[in-house]
N, C-alpha and C positions, 0 to 999 in steps of 0.2 A: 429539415434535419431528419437522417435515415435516426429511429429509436427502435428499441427492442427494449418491449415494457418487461424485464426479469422478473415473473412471482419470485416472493421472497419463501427461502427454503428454508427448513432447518439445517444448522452444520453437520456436517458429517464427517466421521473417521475416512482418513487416507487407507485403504486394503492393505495392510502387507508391510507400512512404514513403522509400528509398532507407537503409534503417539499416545501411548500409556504414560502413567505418573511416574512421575519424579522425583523420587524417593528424598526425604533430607535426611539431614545428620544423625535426626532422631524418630525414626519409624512412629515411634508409642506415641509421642506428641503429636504429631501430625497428622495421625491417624482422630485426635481429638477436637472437636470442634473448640473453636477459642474468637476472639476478637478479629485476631488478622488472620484467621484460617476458617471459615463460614464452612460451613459441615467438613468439614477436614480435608478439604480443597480448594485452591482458586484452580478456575478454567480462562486460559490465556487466549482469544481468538486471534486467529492469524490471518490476516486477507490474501490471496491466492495469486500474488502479482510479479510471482516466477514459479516455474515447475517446483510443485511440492514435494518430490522427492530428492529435490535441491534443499529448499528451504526449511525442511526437516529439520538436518542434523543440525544447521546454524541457532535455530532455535530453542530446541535442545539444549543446547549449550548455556545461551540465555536463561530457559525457565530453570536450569540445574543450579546455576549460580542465584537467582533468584529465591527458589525456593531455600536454599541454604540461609540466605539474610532473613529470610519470613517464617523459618519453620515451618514450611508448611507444603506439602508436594504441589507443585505447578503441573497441570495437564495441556500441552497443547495441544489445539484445537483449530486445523488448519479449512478454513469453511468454501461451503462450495464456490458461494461467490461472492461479491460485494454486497448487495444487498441479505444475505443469510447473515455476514455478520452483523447487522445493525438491528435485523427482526430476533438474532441468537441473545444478544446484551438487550434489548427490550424484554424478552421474553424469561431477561432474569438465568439467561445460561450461561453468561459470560461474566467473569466480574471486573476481569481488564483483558483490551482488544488493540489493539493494533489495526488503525484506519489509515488509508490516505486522505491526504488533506482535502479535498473535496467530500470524501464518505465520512469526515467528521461534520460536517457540516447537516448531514442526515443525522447522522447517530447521535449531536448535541443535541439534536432539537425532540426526535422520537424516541431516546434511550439515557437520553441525560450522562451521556460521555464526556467526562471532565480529563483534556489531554492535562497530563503531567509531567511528561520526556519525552525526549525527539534525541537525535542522536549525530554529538559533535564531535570535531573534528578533535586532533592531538593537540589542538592547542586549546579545546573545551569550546570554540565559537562554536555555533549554529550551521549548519550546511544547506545547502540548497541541491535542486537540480532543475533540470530544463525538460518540455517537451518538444519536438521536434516531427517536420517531417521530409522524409526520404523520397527519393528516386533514382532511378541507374542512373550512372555517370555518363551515360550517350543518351540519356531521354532529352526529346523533345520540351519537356518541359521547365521551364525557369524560374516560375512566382510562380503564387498562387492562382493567381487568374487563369493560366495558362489549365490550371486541374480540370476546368471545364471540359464536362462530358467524358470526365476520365474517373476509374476506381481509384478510391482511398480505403484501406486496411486500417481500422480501428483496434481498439485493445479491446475491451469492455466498457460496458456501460456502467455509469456512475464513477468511473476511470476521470482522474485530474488530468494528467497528461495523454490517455488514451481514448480520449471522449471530448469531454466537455472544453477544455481548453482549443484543440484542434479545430472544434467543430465553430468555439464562438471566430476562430480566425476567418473559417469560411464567412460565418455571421457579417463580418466587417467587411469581408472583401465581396461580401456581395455575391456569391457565386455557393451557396448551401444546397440549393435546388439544382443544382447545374453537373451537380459532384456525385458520382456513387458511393457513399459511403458507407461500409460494411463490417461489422464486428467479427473479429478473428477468430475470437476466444482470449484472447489475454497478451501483456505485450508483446512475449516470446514468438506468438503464432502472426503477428503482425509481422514482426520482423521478415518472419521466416517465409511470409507469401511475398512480399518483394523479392525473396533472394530466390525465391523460387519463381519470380515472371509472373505467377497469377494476379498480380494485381498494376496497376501505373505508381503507386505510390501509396506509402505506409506510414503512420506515425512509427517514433520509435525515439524515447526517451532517452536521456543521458546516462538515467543508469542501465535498461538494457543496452544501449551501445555498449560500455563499458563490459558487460557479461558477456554479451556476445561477442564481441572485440577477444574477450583474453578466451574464452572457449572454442575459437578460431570457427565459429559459425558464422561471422559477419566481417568481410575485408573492405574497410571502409575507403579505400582506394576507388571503389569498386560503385564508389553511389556518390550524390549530394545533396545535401540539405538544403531546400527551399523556402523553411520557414523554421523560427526556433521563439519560442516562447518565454515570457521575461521568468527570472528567475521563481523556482518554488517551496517553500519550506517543507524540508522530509517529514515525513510519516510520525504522526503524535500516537504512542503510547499512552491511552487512557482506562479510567477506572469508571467504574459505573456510579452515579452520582448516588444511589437512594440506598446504598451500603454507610453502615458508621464512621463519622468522622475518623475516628481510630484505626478503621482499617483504612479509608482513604491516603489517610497519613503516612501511615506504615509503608503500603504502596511505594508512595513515592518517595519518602526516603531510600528504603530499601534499591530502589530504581538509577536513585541519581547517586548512591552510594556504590553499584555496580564497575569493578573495574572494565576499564578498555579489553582486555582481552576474553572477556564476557562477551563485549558485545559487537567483537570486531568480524566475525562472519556473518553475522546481520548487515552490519552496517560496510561491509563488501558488496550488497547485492544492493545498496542502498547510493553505491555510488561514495559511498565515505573514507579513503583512503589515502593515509592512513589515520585510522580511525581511533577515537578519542571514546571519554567515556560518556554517558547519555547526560544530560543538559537539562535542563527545567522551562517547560513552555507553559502557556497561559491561553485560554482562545482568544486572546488577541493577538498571538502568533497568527492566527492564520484568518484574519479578518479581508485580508488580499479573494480567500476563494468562497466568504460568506458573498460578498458584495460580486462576485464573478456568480452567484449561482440567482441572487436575485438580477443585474441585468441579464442573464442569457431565461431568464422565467422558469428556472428549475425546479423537481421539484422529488419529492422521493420516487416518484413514479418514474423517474427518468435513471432509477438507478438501477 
């Protein structure tokens, strides 16, 4: 398995995107430290699993309405990479984070990341998505086997659908060693070295298909899917465990109280449409990518 060990970084401001706080109703109060407002902020981390100057404004929108039901301004905090978020909420700089479902499995265990919403559909179910991977629609190539001695485009490391899922495929089919397998930078740049030829074949997930599909970047006419991955539970919204029962609370009230159009440009990029309001999970929601990280032998280090 091709790995690239990521030191973990601290988070860092986007240049130029303005992800300053988020004023609520009542400046003077929020400016006060309180129970659900820990020095007169929560800091929201965002994992970096579409261009951030996408993911911005959707955000935004979120911590505005947020911060309104909590009194208390929401800063987000879009990090450099997957692993920066889980060393940012250890290190006590985050107090709710937004993982994907594999990087909660790091951050439960080094950060004490208790998810409390993930984000349903209009009828309030639970959503899923898939990972996948691609080839042109004239490649040579049919199954998996056939990848041998051939490039694959990764997303990132510690990536559910851009990593570790993809990779336990090659695992089963036997053919890990046989594969070039190379990290993009994230799943957008994945995509994009398929459509660009530089590689034989790309992971590329159901919700970026879906972004790149409607932002006319990817004409899926144009490719086929060789392999697709059983269903996965979207991205849990958590809080950091070693904060006051009272603010954990509040949290996630406040969360699964948020209307649908709070959280319906998020949950676009999420694959969620049309999009419902957030939902109440538990880690045994996502016990599917605990038991995926012990057989493939994972470990933080691989994120």
């Amino acid at each position: 398995m091709n790995q690239n060990i990521v030191k973990a970084a601290s988070v860092v401001a986007i240049a130029g995107l303005g992800l300053g706080l988020i004023s609520c109703s009542s400046a003077s109060s929020a400016a006060e430290s309180s129970a659900t407002c820990p020095d007169g902020q929560i800091d929201f981390g965002i994992l970096p699993y579409e261009d951030p100057e996408a993911l911005e404004p959707a955000y935004q929108t979120l911590a505005k309405a947020l911060s309104e039901k909590l009194d208390c301004p929401v800063n987000v905090q879009i990090t450099e990479d997957y692993s920066a978020e889980v060393l940012a909420m250890d290190n006590g700089d985050l107090e709710i984070a937004q993982f994907g479902p594999l990087g909660l499995v790091f951050a439960s265990e080094r950060a004490d990341a208790i998810p409390v919403a993930s984000f349903g559909d209009a009828e309030g179910q639970p959503t899923t998505y898939t990972g996948g991977i691609w080839v042109a629609k004239d490649s040579p190539i049919k199954t998996l086997e056939d990848l041998k001695g051939k490039t694959l485009a990764l997303g990132s490391p510690g990536s559910t659908s851009g990593d570790a899922l993809p990779m336990s495929a090659l695992v089963e089919a036997g053919i890990e060693e046989d594969v070039k397998a190379d990290y993009a930078g994230g799943h957008p740049e994945a995509l994009l070295a398929l459509v660009n030829g530089s590689v034989d074949a790309a992971q590329i997930n159901s919700q970026t298909l879906g972004t790149a599909t409607d932002e006319g970047t990817f004409d899926e006419s144009q490719f086929r899917q060789i392999w697709k991955s059983e269903e996965i539970p979207n991205d849990p919204i958590t809080v950091r465990g070693d904060l006051p029962q009272e603010f954990q609370d509040a949290v996630a009230d406040a969360l699964l109280d948020l209307d649908a159009k709070s959280v319906e440009e998020v949950s676009g990029f999420l694959g969620v449409d049309p999009a419902g309001p957030l939902i109440p999970v538990t880690i045994d929601t996502y016990q599917s990518l605990f038991d995926l990280a012990e057989t493939m032998g994972l470990t933080e280090k691989d994120v």
